[in-house]
N, C-alpha and C positions, 0 to 999 in steps of 0.2 A: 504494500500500500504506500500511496504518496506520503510525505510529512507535508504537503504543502494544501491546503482545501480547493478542491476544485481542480487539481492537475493530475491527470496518468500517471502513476508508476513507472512508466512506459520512458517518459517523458525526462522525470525531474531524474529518476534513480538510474535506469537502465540503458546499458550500452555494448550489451551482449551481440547488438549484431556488428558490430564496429570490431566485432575481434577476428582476426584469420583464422578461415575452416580451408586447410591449403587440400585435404582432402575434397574439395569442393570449387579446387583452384585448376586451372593447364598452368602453373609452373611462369606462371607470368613475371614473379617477379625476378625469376632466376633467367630471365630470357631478356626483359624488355630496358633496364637500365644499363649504362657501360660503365664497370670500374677498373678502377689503373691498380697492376700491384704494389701494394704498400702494406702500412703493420695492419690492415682491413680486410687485404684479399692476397691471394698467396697468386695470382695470375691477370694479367692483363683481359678487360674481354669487353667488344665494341657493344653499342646498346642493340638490339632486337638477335643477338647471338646465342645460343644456348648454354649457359656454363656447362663444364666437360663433367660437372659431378652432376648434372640433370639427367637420371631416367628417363624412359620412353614412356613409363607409364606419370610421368610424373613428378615421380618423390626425389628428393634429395637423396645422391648415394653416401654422404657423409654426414647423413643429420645430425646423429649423435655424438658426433668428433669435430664439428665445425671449426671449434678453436683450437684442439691442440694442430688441427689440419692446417692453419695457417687462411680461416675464413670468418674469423669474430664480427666481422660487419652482417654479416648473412645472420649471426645470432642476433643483432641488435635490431635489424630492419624490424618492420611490421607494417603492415600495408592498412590496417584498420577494415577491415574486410573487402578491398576494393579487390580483391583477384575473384574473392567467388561471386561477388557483386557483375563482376565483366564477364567472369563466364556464364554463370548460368542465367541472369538477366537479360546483359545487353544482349550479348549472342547465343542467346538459347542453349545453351549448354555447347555449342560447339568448340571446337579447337581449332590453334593455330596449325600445329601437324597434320590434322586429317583435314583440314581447310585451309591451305598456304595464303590462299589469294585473300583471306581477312587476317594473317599475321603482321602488315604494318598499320591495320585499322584499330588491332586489338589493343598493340600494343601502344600506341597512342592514349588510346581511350583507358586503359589503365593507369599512366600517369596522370591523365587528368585528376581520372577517378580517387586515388589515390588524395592527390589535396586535397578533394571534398568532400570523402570521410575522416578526413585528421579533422577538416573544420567542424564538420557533425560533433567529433568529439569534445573538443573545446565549447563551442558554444552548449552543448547540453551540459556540461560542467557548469558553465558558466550560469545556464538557470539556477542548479541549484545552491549558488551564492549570493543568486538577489533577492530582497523584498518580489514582492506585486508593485506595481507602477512601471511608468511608458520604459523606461530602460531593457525591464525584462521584457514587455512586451516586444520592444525592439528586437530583442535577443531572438526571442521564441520565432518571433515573423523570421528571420533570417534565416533559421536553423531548419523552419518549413521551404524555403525558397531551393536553400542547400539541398534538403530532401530531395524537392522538385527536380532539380539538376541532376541528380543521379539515377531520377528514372529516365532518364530524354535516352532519344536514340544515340547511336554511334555517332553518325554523322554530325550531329549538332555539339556532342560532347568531346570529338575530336578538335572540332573549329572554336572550343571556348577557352575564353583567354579567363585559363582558373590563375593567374600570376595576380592581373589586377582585382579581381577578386577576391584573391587571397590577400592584398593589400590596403581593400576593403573587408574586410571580420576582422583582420588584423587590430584595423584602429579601432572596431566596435570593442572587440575585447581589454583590449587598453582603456578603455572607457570602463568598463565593468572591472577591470583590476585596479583603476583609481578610486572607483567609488569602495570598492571593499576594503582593500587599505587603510582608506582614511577614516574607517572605525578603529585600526590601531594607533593606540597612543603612545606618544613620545614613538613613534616606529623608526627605524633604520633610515637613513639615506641610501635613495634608488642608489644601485651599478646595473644599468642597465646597459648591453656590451661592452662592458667593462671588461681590459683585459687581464683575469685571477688566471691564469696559466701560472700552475704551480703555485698558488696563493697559499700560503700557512694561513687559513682561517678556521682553526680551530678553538672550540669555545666563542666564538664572535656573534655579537647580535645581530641579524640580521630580520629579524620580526618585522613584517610588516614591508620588505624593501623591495622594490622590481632587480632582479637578477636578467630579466628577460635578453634572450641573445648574450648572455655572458660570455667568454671564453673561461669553463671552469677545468680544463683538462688538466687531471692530476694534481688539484687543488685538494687539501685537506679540511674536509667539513664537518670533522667528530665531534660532536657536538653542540656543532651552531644552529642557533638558533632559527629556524627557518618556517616559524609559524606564519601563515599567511604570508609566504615569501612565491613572488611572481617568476617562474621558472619556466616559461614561456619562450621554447627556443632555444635556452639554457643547452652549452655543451658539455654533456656531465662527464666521456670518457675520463676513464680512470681515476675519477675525483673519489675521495676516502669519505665513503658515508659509513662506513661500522660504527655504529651505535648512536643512530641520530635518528632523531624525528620527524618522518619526512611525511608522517599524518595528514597535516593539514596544509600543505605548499598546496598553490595553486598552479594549475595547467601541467603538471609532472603528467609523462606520457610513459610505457611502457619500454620502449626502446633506449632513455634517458637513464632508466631503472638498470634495465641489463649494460647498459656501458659503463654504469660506475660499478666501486668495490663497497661490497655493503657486505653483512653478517647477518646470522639469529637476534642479534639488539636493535636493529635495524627497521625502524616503524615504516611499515609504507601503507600509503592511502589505501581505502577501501576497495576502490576499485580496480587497483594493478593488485598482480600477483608477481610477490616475492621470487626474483629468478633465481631459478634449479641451480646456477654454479655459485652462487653466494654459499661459503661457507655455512652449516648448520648448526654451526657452534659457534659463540664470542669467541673473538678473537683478538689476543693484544697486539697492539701496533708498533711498527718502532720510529722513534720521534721524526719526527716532520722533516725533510730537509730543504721543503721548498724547492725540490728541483721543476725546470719548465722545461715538460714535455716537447720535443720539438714539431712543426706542425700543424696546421687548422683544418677540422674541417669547414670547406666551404658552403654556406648558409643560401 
């Protein structure tokens, strides 16, 4: 049931279909992006190419060894349900291999896809951070439009510019992350893309602050403070969260969770789930030395 009168469950709490069912997927995302070898991917491979560890029938041949195999980006993606979204929606359950001549349609149309359910997920978060009045309503209309866009055809979802849209919810949400903030008192000073590469912030207040677009790679966060802290974008590879509280950050995405090092002490929101190679036990640390990782990813 909703906590809010008058709103779905559906709505305010739920975001179960935003999760990948790659069972449910043709292997889109291992096909339709291009990555360069680096500490992310152990091999060169252009966009709409099949990685050499993609099945016929699909599955990934190194699921369960992704990282020590030299492909930890592959653990961190998450597409937010847009692969089984594109298959069995747009294209009726077909495929790019037994249907060649829609493999550069498909694969289009799932990056679009793609931003449009990351933004589903964000703005339905973001309901359930505001009051009732026009701001949510704002929220809600946009989140219905987004919807809208994800049913459309191929055609029209290949031809749509999701960038400048995407830099429209952008600022809505920035909008809804000032207004929530500023219920914290005495809160942090914004870093918002701020460069903490390699930051010693540990112990530091951070309540209340936009982190959004940070460079936090390999930044120490045990136990900063990061209640209502705006993580929107936020680079979290290899940043130290073992033993922090990361309950109540707002916009924390799943893929942000798997790139940093977290533990069993390690609070995370309700709605992600704790990733499988986080140690299952506390874990002590050894002191900070503030080293900066060399490297960005580009945003």
């Amino acid at each position: 049931m909703s906590d809010r009168a008058g709103e779905p469950a559906s709505i305010v709490d739920g975001r179960d279909d935003l999760r990948a069912d790659c069972g449910s997927c043709a292997g889109l995302c291992c096909v339709a992006p291009a990555f360069s070898a680096s500490a992310d991917f152990a091999v060169d491979k252009p966009a709409g190419q099949a990685c050499p560890n993609l099945f016929a029938d699909f599955r990934c041949g190194i699921h369960d060894s992704v990282r020590e195999r030299g492909f930890p980006g592959c653990a961190v993606f998450d597409c937010f349900g847009a692969g089984q979204h594109v298959t069995q929606m747009t294209f009726g359950g077909r495929d790019w291999r037994q249907t060649p001549t829609i493999a550069t349609s498909m694969f289009t149309v799932f990056t679009v896809m793609r931003q449009l359910r990351e933004m589903l997920w964000y703005l339905i978060e973001a309901l359930t951070l505001l009051p009732a009045g026009p701001l949510r309503e704002e929220v809600d209309g946009a989140r219905e439009r987004t919807v809208r866009l994800t049913d459309t055809g191929a055609d029209e979802l290949a031809r749509f510019d999701a960038t400048a849209y995407r830099q429209e919810v952008g600022l809505l949400l920035a909008r809804v992350s000032e207004v929530v903030r500023a219920e914290v008192r005495d809160r942090a000073r914004d870093r918002r893309g701020a460069d903490l590469i390699g930051a010693n912030l540990r112990g530091v207040d951070l309540h209340g602050a936009s982190l959004r677009g940070a460079y936090l790679l390999g930044a120490d966060l045990r136990g900063a403070d990061l209640r209502r802290t705006d993580l929107l974008g936020a680079d979290l590879r290899a940043a130290d969260v073992r033993g922090t509280n990361l309950g109540t950050t707002m916009f924390l995405t799943q893929p942000q969770l798997e790139a940093a090092k977290g533990d069993a002490a390690t609070t995370v929101p309700p709605s992600l789930t704790r990733p499988a190679h986080w140690p299952a036990s506390v874990t002590r640390a050894a002191p900070s030395t503030a080293a900066r990782p060399r490297g960005r990813r580009r945003r």
